[in-house]
C-alpha positions in Angstrom: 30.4 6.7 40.3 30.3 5.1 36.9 29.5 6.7 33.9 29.3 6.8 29.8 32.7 7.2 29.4 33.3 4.0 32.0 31.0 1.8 29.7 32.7 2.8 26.6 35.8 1.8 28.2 35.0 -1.6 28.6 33.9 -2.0 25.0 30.1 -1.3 24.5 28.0 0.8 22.1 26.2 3.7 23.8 22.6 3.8 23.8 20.3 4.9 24.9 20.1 1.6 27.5 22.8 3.6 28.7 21.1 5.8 30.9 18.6 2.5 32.9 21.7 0.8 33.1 23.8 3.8 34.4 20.9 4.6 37.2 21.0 0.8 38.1 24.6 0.4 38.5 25.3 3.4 40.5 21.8 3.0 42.7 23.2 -0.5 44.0 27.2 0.2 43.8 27.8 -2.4 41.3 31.6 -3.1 40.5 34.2 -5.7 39.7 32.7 -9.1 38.7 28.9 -7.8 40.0 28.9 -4.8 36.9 29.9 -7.3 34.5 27.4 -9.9 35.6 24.8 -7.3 35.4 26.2 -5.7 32.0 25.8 -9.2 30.3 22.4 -9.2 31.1 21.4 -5.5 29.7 24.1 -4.9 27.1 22.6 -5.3 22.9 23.4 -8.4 21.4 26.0 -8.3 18.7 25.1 -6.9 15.6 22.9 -8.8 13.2 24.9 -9.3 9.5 23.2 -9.3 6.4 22.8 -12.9 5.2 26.0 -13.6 2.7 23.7 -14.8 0.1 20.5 -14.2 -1.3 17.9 -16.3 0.0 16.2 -18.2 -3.2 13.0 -17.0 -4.4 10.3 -17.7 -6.7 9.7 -15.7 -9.9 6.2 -16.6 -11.3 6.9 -14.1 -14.5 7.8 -14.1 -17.8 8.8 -11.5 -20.8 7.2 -10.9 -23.5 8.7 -7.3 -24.9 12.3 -5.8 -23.9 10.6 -3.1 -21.9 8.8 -6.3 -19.7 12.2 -8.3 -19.6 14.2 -4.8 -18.4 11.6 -4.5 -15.9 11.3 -7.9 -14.4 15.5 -7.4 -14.4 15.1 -4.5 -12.3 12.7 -6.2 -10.0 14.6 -9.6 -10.0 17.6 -7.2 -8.7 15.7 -5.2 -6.3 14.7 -8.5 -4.6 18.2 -10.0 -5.0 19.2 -7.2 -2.5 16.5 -7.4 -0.1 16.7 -11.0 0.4 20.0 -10.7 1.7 18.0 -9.1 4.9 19.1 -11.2 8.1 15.2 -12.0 9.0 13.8 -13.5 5.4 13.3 -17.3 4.6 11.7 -17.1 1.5 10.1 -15.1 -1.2 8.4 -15.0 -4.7 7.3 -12.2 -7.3 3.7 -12.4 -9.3 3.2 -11.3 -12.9 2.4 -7.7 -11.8 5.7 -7.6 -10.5 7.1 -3.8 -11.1 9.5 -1.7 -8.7 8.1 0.4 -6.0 10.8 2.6 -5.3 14.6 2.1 -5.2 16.5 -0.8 -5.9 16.4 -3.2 -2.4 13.0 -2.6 -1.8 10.0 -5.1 -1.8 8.2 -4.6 -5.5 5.0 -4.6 -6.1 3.8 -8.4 -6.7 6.2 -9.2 -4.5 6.0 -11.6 -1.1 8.6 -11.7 1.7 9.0 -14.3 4.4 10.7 -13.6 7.5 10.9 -15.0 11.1 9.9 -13.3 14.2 10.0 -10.0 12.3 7.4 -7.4 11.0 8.8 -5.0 8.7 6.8 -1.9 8.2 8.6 -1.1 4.9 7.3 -4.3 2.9 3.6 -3.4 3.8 3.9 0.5 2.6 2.5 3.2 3.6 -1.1 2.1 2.1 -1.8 -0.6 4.9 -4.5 -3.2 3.7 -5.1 -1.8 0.3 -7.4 -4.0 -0.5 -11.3 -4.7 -2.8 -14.5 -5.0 -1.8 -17.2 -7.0 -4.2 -20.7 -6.6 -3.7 -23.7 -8.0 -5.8 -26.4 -6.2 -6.4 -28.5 -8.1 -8.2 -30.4 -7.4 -11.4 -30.1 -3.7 -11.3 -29.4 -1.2 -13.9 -25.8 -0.3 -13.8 -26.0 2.7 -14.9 -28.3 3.5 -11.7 -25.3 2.2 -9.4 -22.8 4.3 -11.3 -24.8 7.5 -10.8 -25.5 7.1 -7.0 -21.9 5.6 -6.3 -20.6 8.9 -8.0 -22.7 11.1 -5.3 -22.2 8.8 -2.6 -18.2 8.3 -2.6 -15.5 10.4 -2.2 -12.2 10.6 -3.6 -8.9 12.8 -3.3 -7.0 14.3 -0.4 -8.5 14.8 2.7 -11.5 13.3 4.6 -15.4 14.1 4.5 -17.0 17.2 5.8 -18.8 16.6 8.9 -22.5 16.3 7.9 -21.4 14.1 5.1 -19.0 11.7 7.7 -19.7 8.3 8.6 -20.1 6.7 12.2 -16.7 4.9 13.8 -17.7 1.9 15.3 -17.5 2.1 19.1 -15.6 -1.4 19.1 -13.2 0.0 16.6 -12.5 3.5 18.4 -12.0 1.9 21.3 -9.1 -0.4 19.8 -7.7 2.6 18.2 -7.7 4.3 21.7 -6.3 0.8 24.0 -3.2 0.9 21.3 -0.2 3.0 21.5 0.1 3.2 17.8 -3.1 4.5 17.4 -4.2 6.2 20.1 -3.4 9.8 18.9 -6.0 12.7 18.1 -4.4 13.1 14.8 -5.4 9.0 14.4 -8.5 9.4 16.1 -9.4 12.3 13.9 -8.5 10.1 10.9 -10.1 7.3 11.6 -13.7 9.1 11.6 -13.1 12.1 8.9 -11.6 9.5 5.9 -14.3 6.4 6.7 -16.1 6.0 3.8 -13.1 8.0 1.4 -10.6 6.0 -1.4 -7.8 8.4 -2.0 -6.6 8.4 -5.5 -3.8 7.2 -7.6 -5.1 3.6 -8.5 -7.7 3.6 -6.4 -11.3 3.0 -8.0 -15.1 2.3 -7.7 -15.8 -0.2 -10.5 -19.4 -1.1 -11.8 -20.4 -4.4 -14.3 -21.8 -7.8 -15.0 -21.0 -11.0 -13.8 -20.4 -13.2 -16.8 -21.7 -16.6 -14.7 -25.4 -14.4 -13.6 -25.8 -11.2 -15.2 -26.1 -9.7 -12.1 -25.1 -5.9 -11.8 -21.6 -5.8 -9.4 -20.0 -3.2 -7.3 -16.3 -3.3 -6.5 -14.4 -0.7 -4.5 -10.6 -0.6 -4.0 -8.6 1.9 -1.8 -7.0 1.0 1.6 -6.7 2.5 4.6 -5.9 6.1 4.3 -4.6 8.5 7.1 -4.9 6.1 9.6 -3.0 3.3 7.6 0.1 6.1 6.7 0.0 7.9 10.7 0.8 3.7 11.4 3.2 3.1 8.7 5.5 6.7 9.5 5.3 5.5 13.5 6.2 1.8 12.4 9.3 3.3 10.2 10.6 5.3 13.2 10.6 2.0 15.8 11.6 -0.4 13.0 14.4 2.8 12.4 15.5 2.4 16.1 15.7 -1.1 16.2 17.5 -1.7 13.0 20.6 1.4 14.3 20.8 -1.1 17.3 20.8 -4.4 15.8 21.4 -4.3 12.3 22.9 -1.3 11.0 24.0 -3.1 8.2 20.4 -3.5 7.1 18.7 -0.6 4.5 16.6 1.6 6.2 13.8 0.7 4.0 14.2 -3.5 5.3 14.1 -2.3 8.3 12.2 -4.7 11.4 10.7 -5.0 14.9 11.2 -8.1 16.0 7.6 -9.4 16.8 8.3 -10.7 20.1 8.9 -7.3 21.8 6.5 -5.2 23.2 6.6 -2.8 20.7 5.7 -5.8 17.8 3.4 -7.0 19.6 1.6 -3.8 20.1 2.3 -3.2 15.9 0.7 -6.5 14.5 -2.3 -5.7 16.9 -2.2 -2.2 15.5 -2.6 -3.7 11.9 -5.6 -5.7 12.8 -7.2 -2.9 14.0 -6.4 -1.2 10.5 -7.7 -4.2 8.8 -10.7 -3.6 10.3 -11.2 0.1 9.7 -10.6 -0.8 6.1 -12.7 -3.3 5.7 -15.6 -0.7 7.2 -14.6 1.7 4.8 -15.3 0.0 2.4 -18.6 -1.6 4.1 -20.3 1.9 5.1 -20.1 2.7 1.3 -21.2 -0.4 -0.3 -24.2 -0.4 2.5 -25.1 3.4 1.5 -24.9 2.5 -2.2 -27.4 -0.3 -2.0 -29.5 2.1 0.7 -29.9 4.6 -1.5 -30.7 2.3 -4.7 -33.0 0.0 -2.1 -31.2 -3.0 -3.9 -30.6 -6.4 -1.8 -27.6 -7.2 -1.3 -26.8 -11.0 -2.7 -23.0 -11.5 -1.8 -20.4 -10.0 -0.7 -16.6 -10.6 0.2 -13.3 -9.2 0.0 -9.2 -9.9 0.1 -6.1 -7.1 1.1 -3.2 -6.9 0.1 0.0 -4.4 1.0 -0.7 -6.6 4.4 1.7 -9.1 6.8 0.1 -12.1 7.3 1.3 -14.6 10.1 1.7 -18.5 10.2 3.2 -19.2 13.4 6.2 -17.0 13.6 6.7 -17.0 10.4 5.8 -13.3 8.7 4.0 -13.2 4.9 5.0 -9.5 3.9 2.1 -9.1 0.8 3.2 -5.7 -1.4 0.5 -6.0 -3.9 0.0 -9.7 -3.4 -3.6 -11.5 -3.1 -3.9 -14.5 0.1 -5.4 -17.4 -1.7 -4.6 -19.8 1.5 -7.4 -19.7 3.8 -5.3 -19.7 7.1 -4.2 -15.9 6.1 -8.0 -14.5 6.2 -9.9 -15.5 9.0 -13.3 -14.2 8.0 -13.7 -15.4 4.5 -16.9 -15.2 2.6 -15.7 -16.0 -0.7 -13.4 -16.4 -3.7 -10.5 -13.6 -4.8 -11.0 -10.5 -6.6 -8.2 -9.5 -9.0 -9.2 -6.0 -10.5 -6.8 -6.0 -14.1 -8.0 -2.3 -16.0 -11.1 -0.3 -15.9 -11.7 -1.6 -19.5 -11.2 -5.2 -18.7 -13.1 -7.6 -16.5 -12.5 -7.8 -12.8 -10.9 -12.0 -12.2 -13.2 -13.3 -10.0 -10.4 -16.3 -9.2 -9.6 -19.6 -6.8 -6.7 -21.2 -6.4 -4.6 -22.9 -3.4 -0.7 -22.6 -1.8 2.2 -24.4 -3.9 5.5 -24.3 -3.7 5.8 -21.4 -5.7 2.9 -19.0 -4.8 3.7 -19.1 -1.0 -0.5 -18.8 -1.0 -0.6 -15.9 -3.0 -2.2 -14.9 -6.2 -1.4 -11.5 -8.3 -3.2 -8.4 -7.3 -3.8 -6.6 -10.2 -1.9 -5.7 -13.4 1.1 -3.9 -12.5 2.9 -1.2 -14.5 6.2 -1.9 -16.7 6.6 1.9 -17.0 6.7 4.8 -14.1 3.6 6.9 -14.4 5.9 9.9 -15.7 7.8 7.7 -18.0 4.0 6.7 -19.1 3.1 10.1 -19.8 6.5 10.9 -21.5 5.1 7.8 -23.6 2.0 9.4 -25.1 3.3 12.8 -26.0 1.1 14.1 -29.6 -2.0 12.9 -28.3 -4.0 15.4 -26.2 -5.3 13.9 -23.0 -9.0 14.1 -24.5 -8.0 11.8 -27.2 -6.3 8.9 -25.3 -9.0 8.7 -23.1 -11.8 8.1 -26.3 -8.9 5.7 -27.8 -8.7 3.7 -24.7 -12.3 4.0 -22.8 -14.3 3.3 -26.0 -17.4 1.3 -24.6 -17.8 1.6 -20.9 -18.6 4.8 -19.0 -15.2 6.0 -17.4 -15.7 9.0 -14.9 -13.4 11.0 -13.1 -14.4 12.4 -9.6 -12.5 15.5 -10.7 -13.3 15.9 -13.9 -9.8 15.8 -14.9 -8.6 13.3 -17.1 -5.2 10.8 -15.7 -3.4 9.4 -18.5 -1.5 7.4 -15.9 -4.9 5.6 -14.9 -6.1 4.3 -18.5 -5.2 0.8 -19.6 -2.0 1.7 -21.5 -0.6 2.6 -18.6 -0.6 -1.0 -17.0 0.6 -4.7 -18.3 -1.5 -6.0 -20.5 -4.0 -7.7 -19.6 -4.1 -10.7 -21.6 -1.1 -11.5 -20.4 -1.0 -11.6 -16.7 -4.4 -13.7 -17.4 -2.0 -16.3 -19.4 0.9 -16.1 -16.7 -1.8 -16.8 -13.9 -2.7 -19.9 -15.6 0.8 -21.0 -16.5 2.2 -20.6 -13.4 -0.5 -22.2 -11.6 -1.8 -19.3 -8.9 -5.3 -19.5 -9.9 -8.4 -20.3 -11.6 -10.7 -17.9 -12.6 -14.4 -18.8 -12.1 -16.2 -15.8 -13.2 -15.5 -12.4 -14.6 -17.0 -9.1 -14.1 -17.1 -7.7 -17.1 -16.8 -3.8 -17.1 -19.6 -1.2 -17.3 -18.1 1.7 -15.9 -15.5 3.2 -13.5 -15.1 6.1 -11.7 -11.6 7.3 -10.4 -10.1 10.5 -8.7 -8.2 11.9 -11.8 -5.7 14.5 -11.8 -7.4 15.9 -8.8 -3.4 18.2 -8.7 -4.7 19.9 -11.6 -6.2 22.3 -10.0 -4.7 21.9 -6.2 -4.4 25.3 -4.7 -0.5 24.8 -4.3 -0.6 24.3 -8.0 -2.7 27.7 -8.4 -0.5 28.9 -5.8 2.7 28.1 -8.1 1.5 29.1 -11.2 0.2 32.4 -9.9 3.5 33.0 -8.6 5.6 32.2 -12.0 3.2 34.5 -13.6 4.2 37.1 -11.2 7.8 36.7 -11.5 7.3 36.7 -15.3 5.5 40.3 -15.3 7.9 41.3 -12.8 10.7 40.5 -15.3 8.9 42.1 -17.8 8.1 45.2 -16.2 11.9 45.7 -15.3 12.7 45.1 -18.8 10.1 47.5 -20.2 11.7 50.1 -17.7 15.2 49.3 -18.6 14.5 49.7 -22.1 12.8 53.5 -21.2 16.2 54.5 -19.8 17.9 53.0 -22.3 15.7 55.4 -24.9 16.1 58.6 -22.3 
């Protein structure tokens, strides 16, 4: 009887293909030159290297302060790394290039090419994060601020049940037909956050169209706890393969190859996600204008934290806007990119160059952390900062609890990424929507019961000590 210890003699890497290959060998008595011709046809490849050099990428960025230039450093090093992973062919960073999270990982504003590979890691765990745009017409704004505000729903968590919306049956039934999706904790999801945004930057945006003067709604959030369940299941078979394959590989680059089962079941899985985004975002744009009874006069919308696919070539999009056509298949309309809520929303157009890889900026970006932010604006009060830097539109947060790291200071300056679009070609901006008001989660943590919890607790230990002093200092007197 062969076993383990048999394989490892001859020279192989247990597995667990081990144990199929163990049952077939001993099941039909393979040995001599009939376990070896089987072996070669079973046994893992050889171990995939990490490319020798960097693969070249594009950098459509520039400095204009030390604290951008040591920023776009870190970046340009972070990518450095990561395009040394075996499956990349090309790559580029946008002007809202800033890390997002340790050096080697995909930044934000950053794309990543790679053949016959998906990697979960380049996408995040905020799958299809992405802005909706919907005119409404001329409508008072204010009137779309106030019924947004009681209609949406931000922070952790999903909606009660008399306030959730209805899962498409077409869309429940993908999640079900799909191995990555088909849990209860997926299922359960997928109905309780439709129609929710999270927080962090996420944001429901209100203003004018500088071409009409029509009143425009703009949501942006992603896909929620259906999106991360996806991403930590992705991780752990992207995890497997890479041990196997590529061990050499960082855990956060790690792939599944696109032609196995398993990637073909993932990239179907993030369609399905793409399409649960997209209809929560829908459900609240349609019960916005339902409750206002305003006509709806356009709408259209563009993802990004997204793979998109030309052939079997894999566009990895962390914070990156598709401005070529073939990567969005139901397009309605130009490219939203959402700067500040104090600055207009870029309503833009452009088309694929050399150096965009078909890809426009998403946003702003940050050159700071949102601690090292906050470290930034110590002596001003929180109440301050945000009359200093929302002068002029009506900013709102859902909580009532004012985030520093959410005001414009906190990202790149606007003005500037609006120059570095133009100079390096990714767009053309054909309208703006010029801000009226915002409404965000806010530092929704601020009163989080584990906080209460915490605090509560310290106070506790704090009497305690005091208590125990109090008595030691009554003996001491005795």
């Amino acid at each position: 009887m062969v076993t383990g210890k048999d394989l490892v003699a001859l020279g192989l890497k247990p597995g667990k293909w081990f144990k199929e290959a163990l049952a077939h060998i001993n099941e039909h008595g393979l040995e001599h030159e009939a376990l070896h011709a089987y072996l070669a046809t079973v046994k893992p490849g050889p171990e995939i290297p990490l490319l020798a050099q960097p693969v070249p990428f594009y950098e459509n960025i520039s400095a204009d302060s030390p604290v951008e230039q040591a920023n776009i450093e870190y970046v340009r090093q972070s990518m450095q790394q990561l395009m040394r992973t075996p499956t990349v062919v090309a790559g580029a960073i946008m002007p809202d290039a800033c890390p997002a999270g340790p050096m080697g990982t995909i930044p934000v504003g950053g794309i990543v090419v790679t053949r016959n590979a998906i990697h979960p890691g380049m996408h995040s765990a905020d799958i299809c994060c992405s802005v909706m745009l919907t005119n409404l017409g001329k409508i008072d704004p204010k009137r779309v601020l106030d019924a947004a505000q009681q209609i949406t729903h931000f922070g952790p968590g999903g909606r009660l049940p008399e306030r959730q919306f209805a899962l498409p049956a077409e869309i429940e039934a993908e999640f079900r037909a799909n191995p990555f999706l088909n849990s209860l904790r997926s299922l359960n999801f997928a109905r309780e956050h439709l129609g929710t945004q999270g927080d962090g930057n996420h944001f429901l945006y209100v203003g004018i169209s500088r071409n009409t003067g029509d009143t425009v709604l703009v949501t942006h959030h992603g896909s929620r706890g259906p999106g991360a369940a996806l991403y930590a299941q992705g991780m752990k078979v992207a995890e497997r393969y890479r041990q196997a394959i590529s061990p050499a590989t960082d855990p956060a680059n790690a792939w599944i190859p696109s032609d196995s089962a398993e990637g073909e079941q993932y990239w179907a899985a993030l369609q399905t996600i793409r399409k649960w985004t997209k209809q929560n975002h829908l459900c609240l744009h349609e019960a916005i204008a339902a409750r206002l009874g305003a006509a709806v006069v356009q709408r259209f919308w563009n993802e990004h934290n997204f793979v998109f696919r030309d052939g079997d070539l894999f566009y990895h999009a962390k914070g990156a806007t598709p401005l070529d056509p073939k990567f969005m298949p139901d397009i309605t309309g130009p490219r939203i990119i959402p700067l500040n809520m104090a600055q207009p929303i870029l309503i833009v157009e452009g088309r694929t160059t050399a150096t965009n890889l078909g890809f426009a900026p998403h946003g702003a970006g940050r050159n700071l952390s949102r601690t090292r932010h906050k470290y930034s604006k110590l002596g001003q009060t929180r109440e301050e900062l945000f009359a200093e830097e929302t002068q002029g539109i009506d900013a709102r947060f859902f909580f009532n609890q004012i985030d520093i790291s959410e005001l414009p200071s906190a990202y790149k300056d606007a003005g500037e990424v609006k120059r570095q679009i133009a100079d390096f070609n990714l767009a053309t901006t054909v309208d703006e929507i010029r801000p009226y008001g915002c409404i965000m989660a806010g530092d929704w943590e601020q009163d989080a019961p584990w906080r209460k919890k915490k605090l509560a607790k310290e106070a506790a230990r704090l009497a305690a000590e005091a208590d125990t002093q109090a008595d030691c200092s009554a003996v001491a007197e005795e």
